[in-house]
C-alpha positions in Angstrom: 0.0 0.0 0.0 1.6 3.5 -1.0 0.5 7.1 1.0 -1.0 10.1 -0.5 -1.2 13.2 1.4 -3.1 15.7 0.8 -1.7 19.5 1.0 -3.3 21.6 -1.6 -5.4 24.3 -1.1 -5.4 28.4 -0.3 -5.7 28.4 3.5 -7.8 31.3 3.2 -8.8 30.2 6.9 -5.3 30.9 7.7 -4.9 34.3 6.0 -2.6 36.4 6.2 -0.6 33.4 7.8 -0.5 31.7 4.5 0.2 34.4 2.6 3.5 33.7 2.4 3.5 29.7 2.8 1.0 27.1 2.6 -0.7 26.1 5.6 0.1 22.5 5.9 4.2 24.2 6.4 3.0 25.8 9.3 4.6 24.8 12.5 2.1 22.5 15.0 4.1 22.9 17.9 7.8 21.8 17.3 7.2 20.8 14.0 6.1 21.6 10.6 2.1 20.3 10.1 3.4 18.5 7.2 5.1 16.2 9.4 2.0 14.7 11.4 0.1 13.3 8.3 4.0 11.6 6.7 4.5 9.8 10.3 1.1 8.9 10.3 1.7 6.8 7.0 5.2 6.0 8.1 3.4 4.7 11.5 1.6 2.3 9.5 4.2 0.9 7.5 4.1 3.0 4.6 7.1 4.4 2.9 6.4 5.1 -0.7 4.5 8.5 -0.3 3.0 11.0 -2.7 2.5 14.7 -1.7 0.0 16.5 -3.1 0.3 20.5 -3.1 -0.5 23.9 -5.2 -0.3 27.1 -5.3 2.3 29.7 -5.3 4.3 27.9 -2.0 4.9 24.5 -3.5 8.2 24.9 -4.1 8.9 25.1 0.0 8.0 21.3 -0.1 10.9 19.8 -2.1 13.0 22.9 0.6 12.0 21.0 3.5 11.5 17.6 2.8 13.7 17.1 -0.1 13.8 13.2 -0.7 11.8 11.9 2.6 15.4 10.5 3.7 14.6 12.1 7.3 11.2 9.9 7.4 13.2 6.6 6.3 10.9 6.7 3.4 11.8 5.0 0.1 10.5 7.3 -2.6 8.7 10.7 -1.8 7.3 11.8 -5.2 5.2 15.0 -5.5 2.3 15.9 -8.1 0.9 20.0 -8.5 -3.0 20.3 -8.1 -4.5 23.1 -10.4 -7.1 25.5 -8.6 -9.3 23.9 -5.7 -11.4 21.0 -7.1 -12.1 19.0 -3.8 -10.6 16.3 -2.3 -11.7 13.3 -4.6 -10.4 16.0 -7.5 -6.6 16.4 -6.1 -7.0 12.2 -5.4 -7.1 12.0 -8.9 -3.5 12.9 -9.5 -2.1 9.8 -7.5 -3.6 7.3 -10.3 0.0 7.5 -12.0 2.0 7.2 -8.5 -0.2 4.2 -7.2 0.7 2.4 -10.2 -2.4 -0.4 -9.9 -1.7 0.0 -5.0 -4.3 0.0 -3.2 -3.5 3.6 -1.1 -4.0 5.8 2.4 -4.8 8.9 2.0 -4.5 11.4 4.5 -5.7 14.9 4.8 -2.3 17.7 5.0 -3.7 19.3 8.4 -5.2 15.6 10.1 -3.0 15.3 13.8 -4.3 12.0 15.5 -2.5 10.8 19.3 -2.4 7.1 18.2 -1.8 5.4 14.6 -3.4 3.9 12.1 -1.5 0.6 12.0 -4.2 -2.1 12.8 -6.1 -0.5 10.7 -3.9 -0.1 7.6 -2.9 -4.0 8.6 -6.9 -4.9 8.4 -7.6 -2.7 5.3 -4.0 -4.9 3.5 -6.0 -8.3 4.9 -9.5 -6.8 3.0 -7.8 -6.1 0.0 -6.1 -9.6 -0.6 -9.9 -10.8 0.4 -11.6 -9.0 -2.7 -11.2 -4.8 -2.0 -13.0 -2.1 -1.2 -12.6 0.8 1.5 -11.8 1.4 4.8 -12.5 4.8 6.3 -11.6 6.2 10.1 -14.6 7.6 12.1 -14.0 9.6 15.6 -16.5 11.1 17.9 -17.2 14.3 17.9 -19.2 16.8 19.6 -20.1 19.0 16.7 -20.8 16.4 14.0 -22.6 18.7 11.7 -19.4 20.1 10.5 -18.6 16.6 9.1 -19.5 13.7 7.5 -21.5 11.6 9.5 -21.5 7.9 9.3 -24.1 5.6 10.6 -23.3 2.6 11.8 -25.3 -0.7 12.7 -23.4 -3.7 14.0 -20.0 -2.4 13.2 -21.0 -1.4 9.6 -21.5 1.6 7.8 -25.1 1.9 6.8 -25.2 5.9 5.6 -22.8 8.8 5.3 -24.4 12.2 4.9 -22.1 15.1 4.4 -23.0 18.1 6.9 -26.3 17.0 8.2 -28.5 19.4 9.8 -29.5 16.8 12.3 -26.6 14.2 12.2 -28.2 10.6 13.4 -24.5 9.8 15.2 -22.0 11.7 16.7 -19.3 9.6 14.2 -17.5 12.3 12.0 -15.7 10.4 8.7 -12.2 12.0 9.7 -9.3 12.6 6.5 -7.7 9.4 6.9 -9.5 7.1 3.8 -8.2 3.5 2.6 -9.0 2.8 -0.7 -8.5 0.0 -3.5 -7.5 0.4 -7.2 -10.6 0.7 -8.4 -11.0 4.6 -6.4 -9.6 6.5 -9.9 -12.3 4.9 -11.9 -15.0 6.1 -9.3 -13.3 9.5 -9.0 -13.4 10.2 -13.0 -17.3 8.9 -13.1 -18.1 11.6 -10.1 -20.0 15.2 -11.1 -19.3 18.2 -9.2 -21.4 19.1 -5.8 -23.4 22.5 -5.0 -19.7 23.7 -4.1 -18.6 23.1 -7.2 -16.3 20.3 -6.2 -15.9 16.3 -6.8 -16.3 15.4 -2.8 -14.7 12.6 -1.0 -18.6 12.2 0.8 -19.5 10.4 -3.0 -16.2 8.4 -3.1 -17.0 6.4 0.3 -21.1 6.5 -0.6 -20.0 4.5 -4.1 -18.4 2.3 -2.4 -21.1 1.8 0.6 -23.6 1.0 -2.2 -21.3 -1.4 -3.9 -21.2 -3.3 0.2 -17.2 -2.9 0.0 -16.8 -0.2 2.8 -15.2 -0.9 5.7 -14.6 1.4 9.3 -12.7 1.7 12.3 -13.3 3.8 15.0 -10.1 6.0 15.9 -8.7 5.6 19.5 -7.0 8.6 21.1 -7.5 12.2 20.0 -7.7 13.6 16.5 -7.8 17.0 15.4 -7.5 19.3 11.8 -5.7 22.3 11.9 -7.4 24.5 9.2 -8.2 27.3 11.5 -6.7 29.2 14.1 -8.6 27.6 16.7 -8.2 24.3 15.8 -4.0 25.2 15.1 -4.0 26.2 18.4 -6.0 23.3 20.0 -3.6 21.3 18.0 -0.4 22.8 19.0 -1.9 22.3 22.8 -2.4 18.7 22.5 0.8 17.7 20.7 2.7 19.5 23.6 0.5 17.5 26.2 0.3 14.0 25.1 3.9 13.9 23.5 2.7 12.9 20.1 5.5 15.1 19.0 8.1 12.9 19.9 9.2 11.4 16.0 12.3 10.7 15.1 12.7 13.9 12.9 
Protein backbone atom coordinates (compact mmCIF):
# COMPACT_ATOMS: atom_id res chain seq x y z
CA UNK A 1 0.00 0.00 0.00
CA UNK A 2 1.57 3.47 -0.99
CA UNK A 3 0.45 7.07 0.96
CA UNK A 4 -0.99 10.06 -0.47
CA UNK A 5 -1.22 13.24 1.41
CA UNK A 6 -3.14 15.71 0.79
CA UNK A 7 -1.69 19.48 1.05
CA UNK A 8 -3.29 21.63 -1.61
CA UNK A 9 -5.38 24.32 -1.07
CA UNK A 10 -5.40 28.39 -0.27
CA UNK A 11 -5.73 28.45 3.54
CA UNK A 12 -7.76 31.33 3.20
CA UNK A 13 -8.85 30.18 6.93
CA UNK A 14 -5.31 30.93 7.65
CA UNK A 15 -4.89 34.31 6.01
CA UNK A 16 -2.62 36.39 6.23
CA UNK A 17 -0.60 33.44 7.81
CA UNK A 18 -0.52 31.72 4.45
CA UNK A 19 0.24 34.36 2.64
CA UNK A 20 3.47 33.68 2.41
CA UNK A 21 3.49 29.74 2.77
CA UNK A 22 0.98 27.14 2.60
CA UNK A 23 -0.70 26.10 5.55
CA UNK A 24 0.07 22.49 5.93
CA UNK A 25 4.16 24.22 6.40
CA UNK A 26 2.99 25.83 9.31
CA UNK A 27 4.62 24.80 12.54
CA UNK A 28 2.10 22.52 15.04
CA UNK A 29 4.13 22.95 17.95
CA UNK A 30 7.77 21.82 17.30
CA UNK A 31 7.16 20.83 14.00
CA UNK A 32 6.12 21.64 10.63
CA UNK A 33 2.08 20.30 10.15
CA UNK A 34 3.39 18.48 7.21
CA UNK A 35 5.13 16.18 9.40
CA UNK A 36 2.04 14.70 11.42
CA UNK A 37 0.10 13.26 8.31
CA UNK A 38 3.98 11.57 6.75
CA UNK A 39 4.46 9.82 10.28
CA UNK A 40 1.13 8.86 10.31
CA UNK A 41 1.74 6.80 7.02
CA UNK A 42 5.17 6.02 8.08
CA UNK A 43 3.38 4.72 11.47
CA UNK A 44 1.55 2.32 9.47
CA UNK A 45 4.21 0.89 7.52
CA UNK A 46 4.05 2.99 4.62
CA UNK A 47 7.14 4.40 2.92
CA UNK A 48 6.41 5.11 -0.71
CA UNK A 49 4.53 8.52 -0.25
CA UNK A 50 2.96 11.04 -2.72
CA UNK A 51 2.46 14.68 -1.75
CA UNK A 52 0.04 16.55 -3.15
CA UNK A 53 0.28 20.47 -3.12
CA UNK A 54 -0.47 23.86 -5.24
CA UNK A 55 -0.31 27.15 -5.28
CA UNK A 56 2.34 29.71 -5.28
CA UNK A 57 4.25 27.89 -2.05
CA UNK A 58 4.89 24.47 -3.47
CA UNK A 59 8.24 24.95 -4.08
CA UNK A 60 8.89 25.10 0.03
CA UNK A 61 8.00 21.29 -0.13
CA UNK A 62 10.91 19.84 -2.06
CA UNK A 63 13.02 22.93 0.58
CA UNK A 64 11.99 20.99 3.50
CA UNK A 65 11.50 17.62 2.80
CA UNK A 66 13.74 17.11 -0.12
CA UNK A 67 13.75 13.23 -0.65
CA UNK A 68 11.80 11.89 2.64
CA UNK A 69 15.35 10.46 3.68
CA UNK A 70 14.60 12.08 7.33
CA UNK A 71 11.22 9.90 7.42
CA UNK A 72 13.16 6.57 6.31
CA UNK A 73 10.88 6.67 3.40
CA UNK A 74 11.76 4.97 0.13
CA UNK A 75 10.54 7.29 -2.60
CA UNK A 76 8.72 10.75 -1.79
CA UNK A 77 7.27 11.76 -5.16
CA UNK A 78 5.22 14.96 -5.48
CA UNK A 79 2.29 15.89 -8.06
CA UNK A 80 0.86 19.97 -8.52
CA UNK A 81 -2.97 20.31 -8.13
CA UNK A 82 -4.46 23.13 -10.45
CA UNK A 83 -7.08 25.55 -8.58
CA UNK A 84 -9.26 23.91 -5.71
CA UNK A 85 -11.44 21.00 -7.05
CA UNK A 86 -12.07 19.01 -3.80
CA UNK A 87 -10.57 16.32 -2.30
CA UNK A 88 -11.74 13.28 -4.61
CA UNK A 89 -10.37 15.95 -7.45
CA UNK A 90 -6.65 16.37 -6.05
CA UNK A 91 -7.01 12.16 -5.37
CA UNK A 92 -7.14 11.97 -8.90
CA UNK A 93 -3.49 12.89 -9.53
CA UNK A 94 -2.14 9.76 -7.54
CA UNK A 95 -3.55 7.29 -10.30
CA UNK A 96 0.01 7.48 -11.99
CA UNK A 97 1.95 7.22 -8.47
CA UNK A 98 -0.16 4.23 -7.21
CA UNK A 99 0.73 2.42 -10.17
CA UNK A 100 -2.37 -0.37 -9.95
CA UNK A 101 -1.69 0.01 -4.99
CA UNK A 102 -4.26 -0.05 -3.15
CA UNK A 103 -3.50 3.61 -1.05
CA UNK A 104 -3.96 5.79 2.38
CA UNK A 105 -4.76 8.94 2.03
CA UNK A 106 -4.46 11.41 4.49
CA UNK A 107 -5.74 14.91 4.79
CA UNK A 108 -2.28 17.73 5.02
CA UNK A 109 -3.71 19.33 8.42
CA UNK A 110 -5.17 15.61 10.12
CA UNK A 111 -3.04 15.31 13.83
CA UNK A 112 -4.25 12.00 15.51
CA UNK A 113 -2.52 10.77 19.30
CA UNK A 114 -2.41 7.13 18.18
CA UNK A 115 -1.77 5.44 14.63
CA UNK A 116 -3.36 3.91 12.11
CA UNK A 117 -1.52 0.59 11.96
CA UNK A 118 -4.22 -2.11 12.79
CA UNK A 119 -6.09 -0.55 10.71
CA UNK A 120 -3.92 -0.09 7.61
CA UNK A 121 -2.93 -3.98 8.63
CA UNK A 122 -6.93 -4.94 8.41
CA UNK A 123 -7.62 -2.66 5.25
CA UNK A 124 -4.03 -4.93 3.54
CA UNK A 125 -5.97 -8.30 4.85
CA UNK A 126 -9.55 -6.83 3.04
CA UNK A 127 -7.81 -6.08 0.03
CA UNK A 128 -6.14 -9.57 -0.64
CA UNK A 129 -9.87 -10.79 0.36
CA UNK A 130 -11.59 -9.03 -2.71
CA UNK A 131 -11.17 -4.82 -2.03
CA UNK A 132 -12.98 -2.08 -1.24
CA UNK A 133 -12.60 0.83 1.51
CA UNK A 134 -11.78 1.43 4.76
CA UNK A 135 -12.49 4.79 6.30
CA UNK A 136 -11.63 6.19 10.06
CA UNK A 137 -14.60 7.55 12.11
CA UNK A 138 -14.01 9.57 15.58
CA UNK A 139 -16.51 11.07 17.87
CA UNK A 140 -17.16 14.26 17.90
CA UNK A 141 -19.15 16.85 19.59
CA UNK A 142 -20.05 19.03 16.69
CA UNK A 143 -20.81 16.40 13.97
CA UNK A 144 -22.62 18.71 11.74
CA UNK A 145 -19.44 20.11 10.49
CA UNK A 146 -18.61 16.64 9.07
CA UNK A 147 -19.54 13.70 7.53
CA UNK A 148 -21.55 11.64 9.49
CA UNK A 149 -21.47 7.93 9.26
CA UNK A 150 -24.14 5.59 10.64
CA UNK A 151 -23.33 2.64 11.78
CA UNK A 152 -25.28 -0.72 12.74
CA UNK A 153 -23.43 -3.73 13.96
CA UNK A 154 -20.02 -2.36 13.19
CA UNK A 155 -21.02 -1.42 9.61
CA UNK A 156 -21.50 1.58 7.80
CA UNK A 157 -25.13 1.88 6.76
CA UNK A 158 -25.25 5.86 5.59
CA UNK A 159 -22.84 8.79 5.33
CA UNK A 160 -24.41 12.24 4.92
CA UNK A 161 -22.14 15.13 4.35
CA UNK A 162 -22.99 18.10 6.94
CA UNK A 163 -26.28 16.98 8.23
CA UNK A 164 -28.48 19.36 9.82
CA UNK A 165 -29.49 16.80 12.30
CA UNK A 166 -26.56 14.23 12.17
CA UNK A 167 -28.16 10.59 13.38
CA UNK A 168 -24.48 9.78 15.19
CA UNK A 169 -21.95 11.74 16.70
CA UNK A 170 -19.34 9.65 14.24
CA UNK A 171 -17.54 12.27 12.04
CA UNK A 172 -15.74 10.39 8.68
CA UNK A 173 -12.18 12.04 9.74
CA UNK A 174 -9.27 12.61 6.49
CA UNK A 175 -7.75 9.40 6.90
CA UNK A 176 -9.47 7.09 3.76
CA UNK A 177 -8.20 3.54 2.60
CA UNK A 178 -9.03 2.81 -0.72
CA UNK A 179 -8.45 -0.03 -3.52
CA UNK A 180 -7.50 0.44 -7.23
CA UNK A 181 -10.64 0.73 -8.42
CA UNK A 182 -11.01 4.56 -6.40
CA UNK A 183 -9.61 6.47 -9.94
CA UNK A 184 -12.35 4.90 -11.86
CA UNK A 185 -15.02 6.10 -9.29
CA UNK A 186 -13.28 9.48 -9.04
CA UNK A 187 -13.36 10.16 -12.98
CA UNK A 188 -17.26 8.89 -13.10
CA UNK A 189 -18.12 11.59 -10.13
CA UNK A 190 -20.04 15.17 -11.13
CA UNK A 191 -19.30 18.24 -9.18
CA UNK A 192 -21.44 19.13 -5.85
CA UNK A 193 -23.39 22.53 -5.04
CA UNK A 194 -19.75 23.66 -4.11
CA UNK A 195 -18.56 23.09 -7.23
CA UNK A 196 -16.33 20.26 -6.16
CA UNK A 197 -15.85 16.29 -6.80
CA UNK A 198 -16.34 15.42 -2.76
CA UNK A 199 -14.75 12.64 -1.04
CA UNK A 200 -18.55 12.19 0.78
CA UNK A 201 -19.50 10.38 -3.02
CA UNK A 202 -16.22 8.39 -3.12
CA UNK A 203 -17.02 6.38 0.31
CA UNK A 204 -21.05 6.53 -0.64
CA UNK A 205 -19.98 4.55 -4.07
CA UNK A 206 -18.36 2.27 -2.44
CA UNK A 207 -21.08 1.81 0.60
CA UNK A 208 -23.60 1.01 -2.25
CA UNK A 209 -21.33 -1.45 -3.85
CA UNK A 210 -21.19 -3.27 0.24
CA UNK A 211 -17.15 -2.94 0.02
CA UNK A 212 -16.80 -0.17 2.75
CA UNK A 213 -15.20 -0.94 5.74
CA UNK A 214 -14.62 1.41 9.35
CA UNK A 215 -12.74 1.66 12.29
CA UNK A 216 -13.27 3.85 15.02
CA UNK A 217 -10.09 6.05 15.94
CA UNK A 218 -8.67 5.61 19.55
CA UNK A 219 -6.97 8.64 21.13
CA UNK A 220 -7.48 12.24 20.00
CA UNK A 221 -7.67 13.61 16.49
CA UNK A 222 -7.82 17.03 15.36
CA UNK A 223 -7.48 19.26 11.83
CA UNK A 224 -5.73 22.25 11.93
CA UNK A 225 -7.35 24.48 9.24
CA UNK A 226 -8.16 27.32 11.50
CA UNK A 227 -6.66 29.16 14.06
CA UNK A 228 -8.63 27.59 16.71
CA UNK A 229 -8.20 24.33 15.80
CA UNK A 230 -4.04 25.17 15.13
CA UNK A 231 -3.98 26.23 18.42
CA UNK A 232 -6.01 23.32 20.02
CA UNK A 233 -3.57 21.26 17.96
CA UNK A 234 -0.43 22.75 19.02
CA UNK A 235 -1.86 22.25 22.81
CA UNK A 236 -2.39 18.66 22.49
CA UNK A 237 0.78 17.69 20.70
CA UNK A 238 2.75 19.47 23.59
CA UNK A 239 0.53 17.52 26.17
CA UNK A 240 0.30 13.99 25.05
CA UNK A 241 3.86 13.95 23.47
CA UNK A 242 2.69 12.85 20.11
CA UNK A 243 5.45 15.09 19.04
CA UNK A 244 8.13 12.86 19.86
CA UNK A 245 9.18 11.45 16.04
CA UNK A 246 12.29 10.65 15.10
CA UNK A 247 12.72 13.93 12.89
Amino acid sequence: MKGVVLAGGLGSRLYPLTKITNKHLLPVFNKPMIYYPIQCLVNAGITDILIVTGGNSAGHFLQLLRNGSDFGLARLSYAYQEGEGGIADALKLAEAFAEGDSICVVLGDNIIEGNIKKAADDFRAQVAGGGGAKIMLKEVHDPERFGVATVQDGKVVEIVEKPKQPKSNLAVIGIYMYDPSVFEICRDLKPSSRGELEITDVNNEYLRRGQLTCEVLQGWWTDAGTFESLYRSAALVRESGANRMDV
